[in-house]
C-alpha positions as CSV (number, residue, x, y, z in Angstrom):
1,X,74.2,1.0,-7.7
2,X,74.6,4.9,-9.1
3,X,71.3,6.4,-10.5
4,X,68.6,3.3,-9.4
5,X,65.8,4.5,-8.7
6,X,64.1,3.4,-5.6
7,X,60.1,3.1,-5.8
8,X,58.7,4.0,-2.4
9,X,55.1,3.3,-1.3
10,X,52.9,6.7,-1.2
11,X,53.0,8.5,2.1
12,X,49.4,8.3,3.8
13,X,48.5,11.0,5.8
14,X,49.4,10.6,9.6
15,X,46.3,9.1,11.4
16,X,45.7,8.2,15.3
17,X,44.4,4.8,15.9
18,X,42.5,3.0,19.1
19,X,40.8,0.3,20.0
20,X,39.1,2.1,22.5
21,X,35.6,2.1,22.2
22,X,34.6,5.1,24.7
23,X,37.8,7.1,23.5
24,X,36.6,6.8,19.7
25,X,32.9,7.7,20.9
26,X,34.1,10.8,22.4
27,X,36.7,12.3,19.5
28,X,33.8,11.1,17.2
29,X,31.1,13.2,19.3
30,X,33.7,16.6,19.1
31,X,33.3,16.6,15.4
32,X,36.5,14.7,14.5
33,X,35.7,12.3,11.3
34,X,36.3,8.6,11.7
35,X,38.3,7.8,8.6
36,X,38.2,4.2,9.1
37,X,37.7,1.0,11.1
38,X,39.1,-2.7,11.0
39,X,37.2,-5.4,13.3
40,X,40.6,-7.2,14.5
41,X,38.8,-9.4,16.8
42,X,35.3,-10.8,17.7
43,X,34.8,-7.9,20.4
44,X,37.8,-5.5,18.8
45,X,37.5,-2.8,16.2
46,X,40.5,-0.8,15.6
47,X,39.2,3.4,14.5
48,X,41.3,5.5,13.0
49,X,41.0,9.6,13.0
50,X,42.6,11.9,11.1
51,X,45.7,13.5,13.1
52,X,45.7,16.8,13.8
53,X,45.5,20.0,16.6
54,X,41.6,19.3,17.2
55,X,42.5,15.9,17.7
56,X,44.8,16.4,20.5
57,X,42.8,19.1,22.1
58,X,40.1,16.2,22.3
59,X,42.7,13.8,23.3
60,X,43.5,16.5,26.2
61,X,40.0,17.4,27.4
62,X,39.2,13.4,27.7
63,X,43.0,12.3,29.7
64,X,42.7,15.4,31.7
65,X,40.0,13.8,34.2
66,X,38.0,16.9,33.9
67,X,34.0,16.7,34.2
68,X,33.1,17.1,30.7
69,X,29.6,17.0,30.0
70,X,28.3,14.1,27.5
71,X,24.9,13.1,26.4
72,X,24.8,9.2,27.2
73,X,25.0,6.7,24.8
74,X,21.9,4.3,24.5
75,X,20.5,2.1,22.1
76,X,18.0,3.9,20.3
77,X,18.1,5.8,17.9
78,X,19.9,3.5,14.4
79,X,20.4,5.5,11.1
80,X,18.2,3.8,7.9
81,X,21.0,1.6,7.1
82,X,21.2,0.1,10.0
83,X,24.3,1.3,11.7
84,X,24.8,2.3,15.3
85,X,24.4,6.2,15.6
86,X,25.7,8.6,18.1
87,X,22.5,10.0,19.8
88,X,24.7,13.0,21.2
89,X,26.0,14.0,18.2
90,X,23.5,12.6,15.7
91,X,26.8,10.8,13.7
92,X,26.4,7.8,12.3
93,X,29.0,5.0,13.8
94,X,30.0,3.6,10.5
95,X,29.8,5.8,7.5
96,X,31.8,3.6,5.2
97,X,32.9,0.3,5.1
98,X,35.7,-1.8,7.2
99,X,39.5,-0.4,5.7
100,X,40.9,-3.5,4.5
């Protein structure tokens, strides 16, 4: 067909997702936003973080093996709305709700 025009979905912005729970504790403790979550099974949740250069510096520093140090994780503090909060980083887990 000359001249259809061809409606494509918007372009989202690139993201990096993992199911990794003490990957997505770290990125989330260097200051890199979590732009949303899924739970895909009972004991799965699938984040998501914005791609970008501080992103893969994170993603360096945590695969290089390197000592990095990292205030553990324990489970006390919770923010007033009940969410799990990142004691290291004072960040709440979930700031928004589940992406659909």
């Amino acid at each position: 067909m000359v001249g259809a025009t061809v409606h494509l979905p918007p372009v989202s912005s690139p993201q990096y997702v993992t199911t990794d729970w003490y990957l997505a504790s770290f990125v989330l403790c260097q200051g890199i936003p979590l732009t949303g979550w899924r739970r895909i099974g009972p004991k799965k949740v699938e984040f998501r973080f914005p791609a970008g250069q501080r992103l893969h510096d994170a993603l360096r520093l945590y695969w290089a093996g390197v000592p990095t140090i990292v205030v553990p994780a324990h489970p006390g503090p919770v923010s007033p709305s009940g969410a799990p909060w990142c004691g290291s980083c004072s960040t709440t887990w979930f700031p928004m709700a589940p992406s659909r």
